[in-house]
C-alpha positions in Angstrom: 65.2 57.9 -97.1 62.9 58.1 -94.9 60.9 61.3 -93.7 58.9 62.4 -90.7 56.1 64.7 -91.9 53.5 66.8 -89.6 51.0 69.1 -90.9 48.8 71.5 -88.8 46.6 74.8 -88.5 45.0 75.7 -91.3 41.0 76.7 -91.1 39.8 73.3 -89.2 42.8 72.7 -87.1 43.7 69.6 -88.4 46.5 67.9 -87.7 48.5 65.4 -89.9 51.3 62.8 -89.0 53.4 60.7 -91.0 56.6 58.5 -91.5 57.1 57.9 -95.1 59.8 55.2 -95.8 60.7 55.0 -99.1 61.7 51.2 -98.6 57.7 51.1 -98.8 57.1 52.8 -101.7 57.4 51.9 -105.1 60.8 52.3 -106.9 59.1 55.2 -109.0 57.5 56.9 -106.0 60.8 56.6 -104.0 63.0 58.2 -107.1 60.2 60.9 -107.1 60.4 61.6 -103.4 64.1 61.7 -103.7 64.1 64.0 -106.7 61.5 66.7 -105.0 63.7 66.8 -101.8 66.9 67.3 -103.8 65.0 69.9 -105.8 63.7 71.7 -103.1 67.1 72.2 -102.1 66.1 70.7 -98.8 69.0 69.8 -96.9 70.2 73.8 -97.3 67.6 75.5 -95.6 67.4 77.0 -92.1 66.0 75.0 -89.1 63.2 77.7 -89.3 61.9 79.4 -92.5 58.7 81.9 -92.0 57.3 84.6 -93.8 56.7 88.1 -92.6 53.3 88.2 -94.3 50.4 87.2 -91.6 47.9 85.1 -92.4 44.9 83.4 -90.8 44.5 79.5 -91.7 47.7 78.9 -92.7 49.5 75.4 -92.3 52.6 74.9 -90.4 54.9 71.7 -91.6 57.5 70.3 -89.8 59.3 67.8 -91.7 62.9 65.7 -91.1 64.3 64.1 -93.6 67.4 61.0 -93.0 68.6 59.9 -95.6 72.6 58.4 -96.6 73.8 59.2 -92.7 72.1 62.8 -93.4 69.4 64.3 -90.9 68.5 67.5 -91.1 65.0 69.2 -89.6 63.2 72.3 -90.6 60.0 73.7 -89.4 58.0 75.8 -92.3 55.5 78.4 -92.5 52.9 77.9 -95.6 52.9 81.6 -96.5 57.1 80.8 -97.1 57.0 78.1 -98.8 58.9 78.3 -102.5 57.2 77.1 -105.7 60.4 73.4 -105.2 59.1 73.6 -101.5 55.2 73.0 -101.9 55.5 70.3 -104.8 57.4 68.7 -102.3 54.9 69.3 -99.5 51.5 68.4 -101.2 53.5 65.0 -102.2 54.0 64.2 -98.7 50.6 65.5 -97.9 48.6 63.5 -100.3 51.1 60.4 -99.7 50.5 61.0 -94.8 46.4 61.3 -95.8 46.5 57.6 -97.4 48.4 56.5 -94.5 46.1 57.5 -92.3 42.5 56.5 -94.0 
């Protein structure tokens, strides 16, 4: 599996980037990765999921996953995100900020 992952807005403006391969990750890390994306039901939502709610300083995520001769991309809104959703997106945030230190 492997998963492109961008992060940005928020108060600061800050912008992550990330490619997280699970043929670099452990074989615990990658059969977590693999069991948040499944859980989030991932590969069923819309290329686009947003809130109606406004909100200043919110993130904005942009994530594609490939995986078993699957792609699928989906660009989401923090203040949409589902309980499944933002396990799955503070994983991949915590795993793109050690990449990148």
């Amino acid at each position: 599996m492997k998963i492109y992952f961008e992060r940005g807005g928020g108060f600061a403006g800050t912008h992550i980037t990330a490619i997280i391969d699970s043929k670099e990750l452990t074989q615990d890390e990658g059969q977590e990765l693999g069991e948040l994306v499944n859980s989030s039901n991932f590969f069923n939502l819309p290329p686009l999921v947003t809130s109606k709610k406004r909100g200043a300083d919110r993130f904005n995520y942009k994530l594609t996953v490939e995986t078993e001769g699957k792609r699928h991309s989906v660009v989401i809104n923090e203040g949409a995100v589902t309980p499944e959703l933002r396990t799955l997106l503070q994983w991949l945030t915590a795993k793109a900020k050690t990449k990148v230190e």
